[in-house]
C-alpha angles and dihedrals in degrees: 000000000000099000088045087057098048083051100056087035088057087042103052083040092053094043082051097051086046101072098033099053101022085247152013103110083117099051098040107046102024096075090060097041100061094035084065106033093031133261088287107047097020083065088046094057093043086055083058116048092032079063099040088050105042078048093058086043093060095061094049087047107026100125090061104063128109097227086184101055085039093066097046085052101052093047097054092043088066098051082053096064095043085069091036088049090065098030090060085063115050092035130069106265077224098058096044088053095050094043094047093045091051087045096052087043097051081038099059101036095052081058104055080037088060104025100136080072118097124196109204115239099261119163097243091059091048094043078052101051084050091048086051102049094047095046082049093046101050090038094048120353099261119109087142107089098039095069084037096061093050093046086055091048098046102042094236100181102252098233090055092043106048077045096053094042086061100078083036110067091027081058090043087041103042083052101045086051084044094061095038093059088053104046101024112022087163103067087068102116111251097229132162107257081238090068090046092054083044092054088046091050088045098058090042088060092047093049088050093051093040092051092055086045097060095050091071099027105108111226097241087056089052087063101043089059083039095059088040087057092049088058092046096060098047087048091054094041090057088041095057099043093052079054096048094049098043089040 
């Protein structure tokens, strides 16, 4: 009953944190999930929820996304997997999480430290920070920060860019479950349909609160959490890897 209710708890926080920031239901409720389910289906269920959230998102901001700047995304975020596919195979697990985690964190500080610094939105920044997040997201689980950084470079006004993050990690998400349920059906997590409807439920309640919450949530104060997720997830990247390596 305990761990049902952690569950539930990771997964309304997540949903939240979702439609404030653009993005973080993986790095806020991942943690927790596979802590309780376990690193395989707990993964799984956090591919599911972070899609069918993201896919509830697009319809409450849908007049907000760059469609434009979506679909180069996506596309290099492709190409991305198709390297980190390989990669996953020939380098430690271990080594790939330490080393993107260092990276994201270098990343990110030499961008507040310079933040008076602005790179202008050209489209090879935007086709590097996809191939990055897809490359992230298929090493190590974390597509997150990479688009983040690039958002924070390049001052992509916040309400344009949570909207637009929306049809990109449903579209990240839907294909990663896609391919799991090709080539691993059985990682899918065995759970009662009543804790299914629970987790729905779950991710409904997270996306209302987070809906009244960003109402009153100041931009400025969106990318502040957006750049504390960011390091959150390098941090936790680094930290599971160490784990790994020393497990």
């Amino acid at each position: 009953m305990l761990t049902t209710g952690l569950v539930l708890g990771a997964v309304v926080v997540g949903a939240g944190m979702q439609r404030i920031t653009g993005m973080g239901f993986a790095l806020v409720a991942a943690p927790f999930l596979v802590l309780l389910l376990g690193p395989v289906e707990g993964v799984v269920l956090v591919n599911v929820c972070g899609a069918v959230t993201a896919g509830a998102i697009i319809f409450r901001v849908v007049r907000d996304v760059d469609w434009h700047r979506y679909l180069w995304l996506a596309a290099s975020a492709l190409l991305g997997i198709i390297p980190a596919a390989f990669l996953i195979r020939l380098i430690p697990a271990a080594v790939l999480e330490i080393s993107i985690g260092v990276i994201l964190a270098v990343g990110l500080t030499v961008l507040l430290v310079l933040k008076s610094a602005t790179l202008p939105p050209r489209r090879r920044y935007l086709l590097t920070a996809g191939g990055l997040s897809g490359f992230m997201n298929t090493a190590a689980g974390v597509g997150g920060p990479a688009v983040s950084m690039y958002s924070i470079a390049t001052r992509w006004q916040h309400k344009s860019f949570a909207a637009t993050m929306q049809p990109y990690f449903f579209t990240i998400g839907a294909l990663s479950l896609i391919s799991k349920a090709v080539t691993a059906p059985a990682t899918f997590p065995v759970l009662p349909w009543g804790m299914w409807v629970a987790v729905a439920a779950a991710c409904l309640a997270g996306l209302v609160l987070g809906d009244v919450a960003a109402k009153f949530v100041p931009a400025r104060a969106a990318q502040i959490l957006l750049i504390i997720l960011a390091y959150l997830g390098a941090a936790a990247t680094i930290i599971r890897g160490v784990l790994d390596a020393i497990g």
